[in-house]
N, C-alpha and C positions, 0 to 999 in steps of 0.2 A: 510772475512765477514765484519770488521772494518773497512776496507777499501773503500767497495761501500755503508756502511750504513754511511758514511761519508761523501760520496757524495755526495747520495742522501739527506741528508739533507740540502743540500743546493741550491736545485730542485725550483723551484717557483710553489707553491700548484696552486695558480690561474689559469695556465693553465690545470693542471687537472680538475679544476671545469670547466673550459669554455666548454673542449671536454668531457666532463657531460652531460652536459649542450643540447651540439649539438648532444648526444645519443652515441658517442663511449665509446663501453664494457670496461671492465677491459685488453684483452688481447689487444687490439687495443690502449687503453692508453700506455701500456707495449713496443710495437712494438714502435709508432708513436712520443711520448715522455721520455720514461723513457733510451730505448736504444741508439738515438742522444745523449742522457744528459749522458750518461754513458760510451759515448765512448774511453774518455780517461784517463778512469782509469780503462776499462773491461781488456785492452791487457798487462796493467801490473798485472792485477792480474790473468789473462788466464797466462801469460808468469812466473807469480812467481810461479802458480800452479804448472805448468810443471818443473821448477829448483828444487822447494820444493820436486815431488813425483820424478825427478830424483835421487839426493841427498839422500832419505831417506833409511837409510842404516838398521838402530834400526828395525823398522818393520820386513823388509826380516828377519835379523836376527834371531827375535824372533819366526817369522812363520816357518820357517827352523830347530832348535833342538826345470647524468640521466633526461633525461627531463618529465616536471609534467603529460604534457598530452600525455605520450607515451600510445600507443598502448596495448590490451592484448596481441597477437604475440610478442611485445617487453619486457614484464616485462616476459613472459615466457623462453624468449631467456636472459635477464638479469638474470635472478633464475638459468637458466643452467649455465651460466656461475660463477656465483657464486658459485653455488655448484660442478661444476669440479675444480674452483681453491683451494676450501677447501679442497677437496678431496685428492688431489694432494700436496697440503702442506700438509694434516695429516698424509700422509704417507709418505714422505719425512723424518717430525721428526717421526714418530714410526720407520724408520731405524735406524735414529741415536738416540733415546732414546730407545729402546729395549736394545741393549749391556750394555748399563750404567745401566737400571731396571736389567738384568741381572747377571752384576757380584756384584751389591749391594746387591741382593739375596743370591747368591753363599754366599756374605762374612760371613752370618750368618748360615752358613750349620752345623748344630750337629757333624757329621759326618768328618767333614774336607776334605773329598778326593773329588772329580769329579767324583769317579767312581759310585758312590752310588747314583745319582742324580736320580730322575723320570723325563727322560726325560732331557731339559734344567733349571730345577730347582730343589732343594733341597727338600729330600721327608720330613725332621725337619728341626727345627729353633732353633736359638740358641746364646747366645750373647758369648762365650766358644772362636771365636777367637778374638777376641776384645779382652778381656779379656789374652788369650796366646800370644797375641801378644804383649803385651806388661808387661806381668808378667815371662813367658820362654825366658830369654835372654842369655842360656847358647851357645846356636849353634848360632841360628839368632837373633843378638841383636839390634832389628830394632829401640828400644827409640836413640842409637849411628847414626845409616844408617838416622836418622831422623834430629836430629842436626848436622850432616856431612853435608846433602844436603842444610839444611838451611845455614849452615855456607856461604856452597861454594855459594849458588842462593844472600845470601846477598851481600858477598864481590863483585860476579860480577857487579851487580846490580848496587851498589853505583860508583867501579873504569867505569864501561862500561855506564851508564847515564852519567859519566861527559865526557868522552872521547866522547859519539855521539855529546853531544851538543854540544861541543866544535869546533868539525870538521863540526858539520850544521852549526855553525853559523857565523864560518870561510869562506866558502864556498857559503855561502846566502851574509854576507855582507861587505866582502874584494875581492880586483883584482887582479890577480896576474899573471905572467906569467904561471905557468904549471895548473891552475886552469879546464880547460879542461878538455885538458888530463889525470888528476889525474880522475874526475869524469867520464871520457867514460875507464879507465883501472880498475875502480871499480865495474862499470859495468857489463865488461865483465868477470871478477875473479869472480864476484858472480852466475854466471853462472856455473862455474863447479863444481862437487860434493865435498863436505867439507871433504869427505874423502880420496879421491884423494892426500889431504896431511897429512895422519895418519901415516904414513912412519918416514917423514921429521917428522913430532912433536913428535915421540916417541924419534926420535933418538936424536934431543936439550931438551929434555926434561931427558933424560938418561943423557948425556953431561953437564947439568947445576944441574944435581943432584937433580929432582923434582920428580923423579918418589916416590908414593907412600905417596908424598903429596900433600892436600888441595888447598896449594896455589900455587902450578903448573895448576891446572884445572883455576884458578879463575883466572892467569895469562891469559892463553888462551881464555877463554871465553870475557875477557875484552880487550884485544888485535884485536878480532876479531867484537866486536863489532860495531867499527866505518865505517865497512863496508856498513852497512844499515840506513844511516845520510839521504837518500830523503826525504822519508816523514819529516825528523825534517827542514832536507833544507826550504821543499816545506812551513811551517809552518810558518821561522823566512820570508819566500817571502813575505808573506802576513801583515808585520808588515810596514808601512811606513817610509821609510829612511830618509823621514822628521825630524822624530823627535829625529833621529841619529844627523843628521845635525843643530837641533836645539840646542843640548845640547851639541856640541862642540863648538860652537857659544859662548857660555855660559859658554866653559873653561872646559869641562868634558871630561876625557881622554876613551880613548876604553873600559877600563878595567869600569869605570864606568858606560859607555852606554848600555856597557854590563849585570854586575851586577843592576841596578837603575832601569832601564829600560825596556829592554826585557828579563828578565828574571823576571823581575813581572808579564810582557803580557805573556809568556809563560807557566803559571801553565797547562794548558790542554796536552801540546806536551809533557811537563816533567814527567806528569804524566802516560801518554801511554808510553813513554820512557823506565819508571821505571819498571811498571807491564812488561813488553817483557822484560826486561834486564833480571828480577827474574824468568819470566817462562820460558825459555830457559833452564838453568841449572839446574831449579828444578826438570824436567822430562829428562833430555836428559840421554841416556844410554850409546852409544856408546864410548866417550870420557872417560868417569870414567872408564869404564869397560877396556879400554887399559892403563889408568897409575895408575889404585889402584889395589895394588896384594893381602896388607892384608884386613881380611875381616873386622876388627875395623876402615876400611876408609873406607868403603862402601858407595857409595849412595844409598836412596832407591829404585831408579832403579835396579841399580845392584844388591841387594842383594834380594830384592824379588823373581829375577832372580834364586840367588843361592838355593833358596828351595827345597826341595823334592817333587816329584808328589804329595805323600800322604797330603804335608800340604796345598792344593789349596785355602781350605776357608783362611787361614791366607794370602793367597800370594792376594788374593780378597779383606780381609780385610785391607791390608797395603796401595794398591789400593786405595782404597777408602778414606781412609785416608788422603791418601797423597794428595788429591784432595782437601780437604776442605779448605786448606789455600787459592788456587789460587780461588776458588768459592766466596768467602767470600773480598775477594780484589776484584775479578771483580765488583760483585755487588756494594762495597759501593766507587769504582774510575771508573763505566764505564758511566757517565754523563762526565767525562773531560776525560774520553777517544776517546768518541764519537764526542766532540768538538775536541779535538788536532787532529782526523783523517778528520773532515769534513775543518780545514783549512789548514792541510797538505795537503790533498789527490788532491787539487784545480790545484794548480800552481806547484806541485814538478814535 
Protein backbone atom coordinates (compact mmCIF):
# COMPACT_ATOMS: atom_id res chain seq x y z
CA UNK A 1 0.00 0.00 0.00
CA UNK A 2 3.16 2.39 0.60
CA UNK A 3 4.31 1.64 -2.18
CA UNK A 4 1.51 2.74 -4.87
CA UNK A 5 0.43 5.64 -2.53
CA UNK A 6 3.93 6.70 -3.20
CA UNK A 7 3.43 6.72 -6.36
CA UNK A 8 0.70 8.10 -6.85
CA UNK A 9 1.69 10.92 -5.28
CA UNK A 10 3.67 11.90 -7.63
CA UNK A 11 0.70 11.68 -10.52
CA UNK A 12 0.05 15.22 -12.08
CA UNK A 13 -3.64 16.28 -10.47
CA UNK A 14 -4.06 18.40 -13.67
CA UNK A 15 -4.85 15.85 -15.77
CA UNK A 16 -7.31 14.46 -13.69
CA UNK A 17 -9.13 17.84 -13.70
CA UNK A 18 -8.84 18.20 -17.59
CA UNK A 19 -10.52 14.54 -17.97
CA UNK A 20 -13.07 16.28 -15.31
CA UNK A 21 -13.43 18.55 -17.20
CA UNK A 22 -14.18 16.57 -20.68
CA UNK A 23 -16.82 14.37 -18.31
CA UNK A 24 -14.72 11.03 -17.76
CA UNK A 25 -16.17 9.27 -14.45
CA UNK A 26 -14.12 8.08 -11.71
CA UNK A 27 -13.76 4.61 -13.05
CA UNK A 28 -12.58 5.89 -16.51
CA UNK A 29 -10.14 8.29 -14.80
CA UNK A 30 -8.94 4.91 -12.88
CA UNK A 31 -8.69 2.87 -16.33
CA UNK A 32 -7.25 5.72 -18.62
CA UNK A 33 -4.79 7.51 -16.20
CA UNK A 34 -4.20 6.29 -12.87
CA UNK A 35 -3.30 2.48 -14.47
CA UNK A 36 -0.47 3.83 -17.30
CA UNK A 37 0.80 5.98 -14.38
CA UNK A 38 0.88 2.92 -12.19
CA UNK A 39 2.48 0.61 -14.31
CA UNK A 40 5.64 0.24 -13.00
CA UNK A 41 5.36 -0.24 -9.81
CA UNK A 42 1.83 -2.37 -10.01
CA UNK A 43 4.16 -5.70 -11.10
CA UNK A 44 6.48 -5.23 -8.44
CA UNK A 45 3.97 -5.08 -5.94
CA UNK A 46 1.56 -7.90 -7.71
CA UNK A 47 5.06 -9.83 -7.79
CA UNK A 48 6.02 -8.99 -3.94
CA UNK A 49 2.43 -9.92 -3.25
CA UNK A 50 2.81 -13.25 -4.58
CA UNK A 51 6.65 -13.93 -2.71
CA UNK A 52 5.10 -12.42 0.37
CA UNK A 53 1.84 -14.93 0.51
CA UNK A 54 4.29 -17.72 -0.89
CA UNK A 55 6.77 -17.18 1.93
CA UNK A 56 4.26 -16.75 4.67
CA UNK A 57 4.75 -19.48 6.71
CA UNK A 58 3.48 -17.96 10.67
CA UNK A 59 -0.18 -17.67 9.26
CA UNK A 60 -0.52 -21.41 7.99
CA UNK A 61 0.98 -22.28 11.15
CA UNK A 62 -1.12 -20.59 13.24
CA UNK A 63 -4.36 -21.55 11.32
CA UNK A 64 -3.15 -25.27 11.49
CA UNK A 65 -2.92 -26.26 15.71
CA UNK A 66 -16.95 17.06 -14.26
CA UNK A 67 -18.21 19.44 -16.56
CA UNK A 68 -20.68 22.51 -15.20
CA UNK A 69 -23.23 22.14 -17.87
CA UNK A 70 -23.39 18.34 -17.87
CA UNK A 71 -26.67 16.84 -18.48
CA UNK A 72 -29.31 15.46 -15.75
CA UNK A 73 -28.65 11.78 -17.43
CA UNK A 74 -25.02 12.70 -16.52
CA UNK A 75 -25.01 13.86 -12.76
CA UNK A 76 -27.31 10.76 -12.51
CA UNK A 77 -24.72 8.50 -14.02
CA UNK A 78 -21.98 10.57 -11.86
CA UNK A 79 -24.18 9.86 -8.29
CA UNK A 80 -24.04 6.10 -9.53
CA UNK A 81 -20.83 6.05 -9.78
CA UNK A 82 -20.14 7.58 -6.94
CA UNK A 83 -22.08 5.74 -4.91
CA UNK A 84 -20.89 2.13 -6.17
CA UNK A 85 -17.14 3.39 -5.53
CA UNK A 86 -18.22 4.13 -1.76
CA UNK A 87 -19.94 1.23 -1.66
CA UNK A 88 -17.19 -0.84 -2.56
CA UNK A 89 -14.62 0.85 -0.43
CA UNK A 90 -16.78 0.60 2.75
CA UNK A 91 -16.79 -2.79 2.47
CA UNK A 92 -13.51 -3.48 1.51
CA UNK A 93 -12.48 -1.69 4.93
CA UNK A 94 -15.35 -3.32 7.08
CA UNK A 95 -13.40 -6.62 5.87
CA UNK A 96 -10.42 -5.59 7.12
CA UNK A 97 -11.69 -3.51 10.17
CA UNK A 98 -14.12 -6.07 11.50
CA UNK A 99 -11.22 -8.63 12.70
CA UNK A 100 -9.43 -5.69 14.47
CA UNK A 101 -13.29 -4.33 16.14
CA UNK A 102 -13.24 -7.92 16.92
CA UNK A 103 -10.52 -9.14 18.75
CA UNK A 104 -10.46 -5.51 20.63
CA UNK A 105 -13.71 -6.60 21.88
CA UNK A 106 -12.74 -10.12 22.63
CA UNK A 107 -9.71 -8.58 24.70
CA UNK A 108 -12.11 -7.25 27.27
CA UNK A 109 -14.29 -10.51 27.60
CA UNK A 110 -15.20 -11.09 31.67
CA UNK A 111 -15.23 -14.27 31.13
CA UNK A 112 -11.78 -14.85 29.41
CA UNK A 113 -12.53 -17.98 27.21
CA UNK A 114 -13.99 -17.86 23.48
CA UNK A 115 -16.26 -20.37 24.45
CA UNK A 116 -18.76 -18.13 26.27
CA UNK A 117 -19.03 -15.59 23.56
CA UNK A 118 -22.75 -14.70 22.16
CA UNK A 119 -22.05 -15.25 18.98
CA UNK A 120 -18.63 -13.49 17.63
CA UNK A 121 -18.59 -11.21 20.75
CA UNK A 122 -18.43 -11.20 24.26
CA UNK A 123 -21.82 -11.47 26.24
CA UNK A 124 -19.70 -8.95 29.47
CA UNK A 125 -16.94 -6.53 29.46
CA UNK A 126 -14.36 -6.13 31.41
CA UNK A 127 -10.89 -4.40 31.89
CA UNK A 128 -9.89 -8.01 34.12
CA UNK A 129 -7.35 -9.04 31.19
CA UNK A 130 -5.50 -5.91 30.94
CA UNK A 131 -5.21 -5.82 34.19
CA UNK A 132 -4.09 -10.09 34.43
CA UNK A 133 -2.06 -9.52 31.90
CA UNK A 134 0.13 -7.85 33.28
CA UNK A 135 -0.20 -8.32 37.06
CA UNK A 136 -0.33 -12.73 36.75
CA UNK A 137 3.27 -13.14 35.58
CA UNK A 138 3.74 -16.52 37.37
CA UNK A 139 3.03 -18.89 33.92
CA UNK A 140 2.82 -16.16 31.15
CA UNK A 141 5.06 -13.32 31.94
CA UNK A 142 4.20 -11.28 29.06
CA UNK A 143 5.75 -7.48 30.82
CA UNK A 144 9.39 -9.98 29.86
CA UNK A 145 7.79 -11.37 26.13
CA UNK A 146 7.31 -7.45 25.86
CA UNK A 147 10.80 -5.96 26.44
CA UNK A 148 12.23 -9.29 24.81
CA UNK A 149 10.59 -8.21 21.62
CA UNK A 150 11.49 -4.65 21.95
CA UNK A 151 14.95 -5.38 22.82
CA UNK A 152 15.32 -7.74 19.67
CA UNK A 153 12.89 -5.11 17.04
CA UNK A 154 15.42 -2.27 18.42
CA UNK A 155 18.74 -3.91 17.99
CA UNK A 156 17.49 -5.01 14.53
CA UNK A 157 16.34 -1.86 13.69
CA UNK A 158 19.28 0.18 14.41
CA UNK A 159 22.28 -2.75 12.96
CA UNK A 160 19.55 -3.54 9.74
CA UNK A 161 18.80 0.64 8.90
CA UNK A 162 22.53 1.06 8.70
CA UNK A 163 23.49 -2.01 6.80
CA UNK A 164 20.26 -1.22 4.09
CA UNK A 165 21.55 2.20 3.71
CA UNK A 166 24.64 1.43 3.41
CA UNK A 167 24.28 -1.21 0.63
CA UNK A 168 21.67 1.42 -1.26
CA UNK A 169 23.90 3.83 -1.37
CA UNK A 170 26.79 1.70 -2.52
CA UNK A 171 24.77 0.44 -5.16
CA UNK A 172 22.92 3.92 -6.26
CA UNK A 173 26.37 5.78 -6.26
CA UNK A 174 29.57 3.49 -6.93
CA UNK A 175 30.59 1.27 -10.32
CA UNK A 176 31.95 -1.59 -9.87
CA UNK A 177 32.52 -4.68 -11.64
CA UNK A 178 30.01 -7.41 -10.04
CA UNK A 179 27.39 -4.53 -9.36
CA UNK A 180 24.81 -6.44 -11.64
CA UNK A 181 25.04 -9.26 -10.81
CA UNK A 182 25.03 -8.79 -7.27
CA UNK A 183 21.63 -6.92 -7.80
CA UNK A 184 19.87 -9.55 -10.31
CA UNK A 185 21.19 -12.53 -7.55
CA UNK A 186 19.31 -10.61 -4.89
CA UNK A 187 16.57 -10.53 -6.74
CA UNK A 188 16.10 -13.74 -7.35
CA UNK A 189 17.03 -15.15 -3.62
CA UNK A 190 14.28 -12.98 -2.50
CA UNK A 191 11.97 -14.87 -4.38
CA UNK A 192 12.12 -18.02 -2.50
CA UNK A 193 10.53 -18.59 0.73
CA UNK A 194 12.53 -17.36 3.97
CA UNK A 195 12.16 -20.54 5.21
CA UNK A 196 13.39 -22.68 2.97
CA UNK A 197 16.53 -21.87 4.97
CA UNK A 198 15.26 -22.47 8.69
CA UNK A 199 17.37 -25.78 8.31
CA UNK A 200 20.61 -24.08 7.65
CA UNK A 201 20.04 -21.15 10.28
CA UNK A 202 19.22 -23.49 13.06
CA UNK A 203 22.05 -25.53 12.48
CA UNK A 204 25.00 -22.06 12.59
CA UNK A 205 23.01 -20.96 15.00
CA UNK A 206 23.26 -24.26 17.19
CA UNK A 207 27.22 -24.26 15.91
CA UNK A 208 27.99 -20.50 17.09
CA UNK A 209 26.14 -21.15 20.31
CA UNK A 210 23.12 -18.70 19.78
CA UNK A 211 20.42 -20.66 20.23
CA UNK A 212 18.31 -19.44 23.18
CA UNK A 213 19.65 -16.02 22.69
CA UNK A 214 18.33 -12.42 21.76
CA UNK A 215 21.19 -11.56 19.87
CA UNK A 216 21.23 -14.54 17.59
CA UNK A 217 17.56 -13.30 16.30
CA UNK A 218 18.87 -9.73 15.87
CA UNK A 219 22.08 -11.19 14.23
CA UNK A 220 19.72 -12.74 11.74
CA UNK A 221 17.24 -10.23 11.20
CA UNK A 222 19.97 -7.62 10.52
CA UNK A 223 22.00 -9.78 8.37
CA UNK A 224 18.98 -10.33 6.15
CA UNK A 225 18.03 -7.09 5.91
CA UNK A 226 20.14 -5.57 3.13
CA UNK A 227 18.34 -7.93 0.97
CA UNK A 228 15.46 -5.33 0.39
CA UNK A 229 17.99 -1.88 -0.45
CA UNK A 230 15.56 -1.08 -3.92
CA UNK A 231 13.44 1.07 -2.68
CA UNK A 232 16.44 2.89 -0.61
CA UNK A 233 18.46 2.35 -4.00
CA UNK A 234 15.56 3.80 -6.08
CA UNK A 235 15.61 6.97 -3.40
CA UNK A 236 19.52 7.89 -3.25
CA UNK A 237 18.66 7.76 -7.70
CA UNK A 238 16.74 10.56 -7.27
CA UNK A 239 19.42 12.68 -5.55
CA UNK A 240 21.70 14.46 -8.15
CA UNK A 241 25.22 13.21 -8.58
CA UNK A 242 26.03 16.77 -9.23
CA UNK A 243 26.31 17.66 -6.03
CA UNK A 244 28.49 14.46 -5.28
CA UNK A 245 30.75 15.79 -7.76
CA UNK A 246 30.55 19.10 -6.55
CA UNK A 247 31.87 18.51 -3.22
CA UNK A 248 34.74 16.54 -4.28
CA UNK A 249 35.69 19.29 -6.38
CA UNK A 250 35.75 21.11 -3.10
CA UNK A 251 38.01 18.29 -1.48
CA UNK A 252 35.25 16.20 0.39
CA UNK A 253 35.99 12.68 0.58
CA UNK A 254 33.06 9.74 0.14
CA UNK A 255 32.69 9.28 3.60
CA UNK A 256 31.84 12.97 3.86
CA UNK A 257 29.40 13.16 0.82
CA UNK A 258 28.09 10.62 2.25
CA UNK A 259 27.45 11.66 5.91
CA UNK A 260 27.09 15.97 4.78
CA UNK A 261 25.19 15.44 2.21
CA UNK A 262 22.90 12.71 1.37
CA UNK A 263 22.10 11.65 4.36
CA UNK A 264 20.57 15.06 5.36
CA UNK A 265 18.45 14.77 1.94
CA UNK A 266 17.57 11.32 3.03
CA UNK A 267 15.57 11.86 6.26
CA UNK A 268 12.19 10.42 4.59
CA UNK A 269 13.97 7.01 3.13
CA UNK A 270 15.60 6.65 6.59
CA UNK A 271 12.76 7.07 8.16
CA UNK A 272 10.65 4.30 6.27
CA UNK A 273 13.93 2.30 6.54
CA UNK A 274 13.65 2.41 10.23
CA UNK A 275 9.77 1.80 10.98
CA UNK A 276 10.20 -1.75 8.47
CA UNK A 277 13.61 -2.58 10.08
CA UNK A 278 11.39 -2.55 13.79
CA UNK A 279 8.08 -3.95 12.42
CA UNK A 280 9.51 -6.88 11.03
CA UNK A 281 10.75 -8.39 14.15
CA UNK A 282 8.26 -6.97 16.33
CA UNK A 283 5.48 -9.28 15.00
CA UNK A 284 7.41 -11.96 13.28
CA UNK A 285 6.78 -15.58 14.83
CA UNK A 286 8.31 -18.03 13.22
CA UNK A 287 12.08 -17.32 13.73
CA UNK A 288 11.68 -16.83 17.59
CA UNK A 289 9.59 -19.68 17.95
CA UNK A 290 12.70 -22.05 16.36
CA UNK A 291 15.66 -20.61 18.36
CA UNK A 292 14.09 -19.53 21.82
CA UNK A 293 13.33 -22.77 24.01
CA UNK A 294 12.94 -20.89 27.35
CA UNK A 295 9.87 -19.21 27.90
CA UNK A 296 11.80 -16.10 29.86
CA UNK A 297 13.10 -15.36 26.00
CA UNK A 298 9.80 -15.25 24.62
CA UNK A 299 8.73 -12.90 22.11
CA UNK A 300 5.37 -11.78 22.22
CA UNK A 301 4.53 -13.62 19.39
CA UNK A 302 5.49 -16.54 20.64
CA UNK A 303 4.32 -16.56 23.88
CA UNK A 304 0.94 -15.39 23.39
CA UNK A 305 1.09 -18.58 21.26
CA UNK A 306 1.86 -20.50 24.26
CA UNK A 307 -1.43 -19.76 26.18
CA UNK A 308 -4.15 -21.92 27.08
CA UNK A 309 -7.59 -21.98 25.10
CA UNK A 310 -9.12 -20.87 28.46
CA UNK A 311 -7.04 -17.50 28.49
CA UNK A 312 -8.20 -16.08 24.93
CA UNK A 313 -9.24 -12.64 26.30
CA UNK A 314 -5.57 -12.21 27.67
CA UNK A 315 -4.10 -13.81 24.29
CA UNK A 316 -6.64 -10.85 22.54
CA UNK A 317 -5.36 -8.47 25.06
CA UNK A 318 -1.49 -8.93 24.43
CA UNK A 319 -2.72 -8.50 20.87
CA UNK A 320 -3.81 -5.59 21.11
CA UNK A 321 -1.30 -4.31 22.84
CA UNK A 322 1.34 -5.30 21.23
CA UNK A 323 -0.16 -3.14 18.30
CA UNK A 324 -0.09 0.20 19.95
CA UNK A 325 3.59 0.90 19.63
CA UNK A 326 3.74 0.30 15.82
CA UNK A 327 0.13 2.34 15.46
CA UNK A 328 1.41 5.17 17.28
CA UNK A 329 4.97 5.30 15.03
CA UNK A 330 2.93 5.02 11.91
CA UNK A 331 0.97 7.82 12.73
CA UNK A 332 3.38 10.35 13.87
CA UNK A 333 6.47 9.07 10.87
CA UNK A 334 4.08 8.28 8.02
CA UNK A 335 4.34 11.95 6.33
CA UNK A 336 8.26 10.97 5.65
CA UNK A 337 7.19 7.71 5.04
CA UNK A 338 4.89 8.51 2.42
CA UNK A 339 7.81 10.85 0.84
CA UNK A 340 10.80 8.28 1.18
CA UNK A 341 8.17 5.81 -0.88
CA UNK A 342 6.96 8.30 -3.41
CA UNK A 343 10.75 9.01 -4.35
CA UNK A 344 11.88 5.57 -3.87
CA UNK A 345 9.09 3.97 -5.66
CA UNK A 346 10.03 6.42 -9.08
CA UNK A 347 13.29 5.17 -10.51
CA UNK A 348 14.26 1.89 -8.14
Amino acid sequence: MLLATGNLSNRDVSLYEAAKIDGAGRWKQFEKLTMPFMLFSTMPVLLGQFIGNFNNFGIFYFLRGGHISMSKKWKFGRMMDTGITYLILTAVAFVFFFPCLWLILASFSKSGTIYSFNGFFPKEYSFASFQKLFTDTTLYNYPRWFFNTLFVAAGSCILGTFLVILTAYTMSRFTFAARKPMMKITMVLGMFPSFMGMIAVYLLMTQFNLINHLWGLILIYAAGAPMGYLTQKGFFDTIPKAIDEAARIDGATNFQVFTRINLPLSKPIIVYTVLTSFSWPWSDFILPKLLLKEKDLYTVAVGLMSLDETEFARFAAGSVFIAVPIVILYFFLVKNMVNGMAQGAVKG
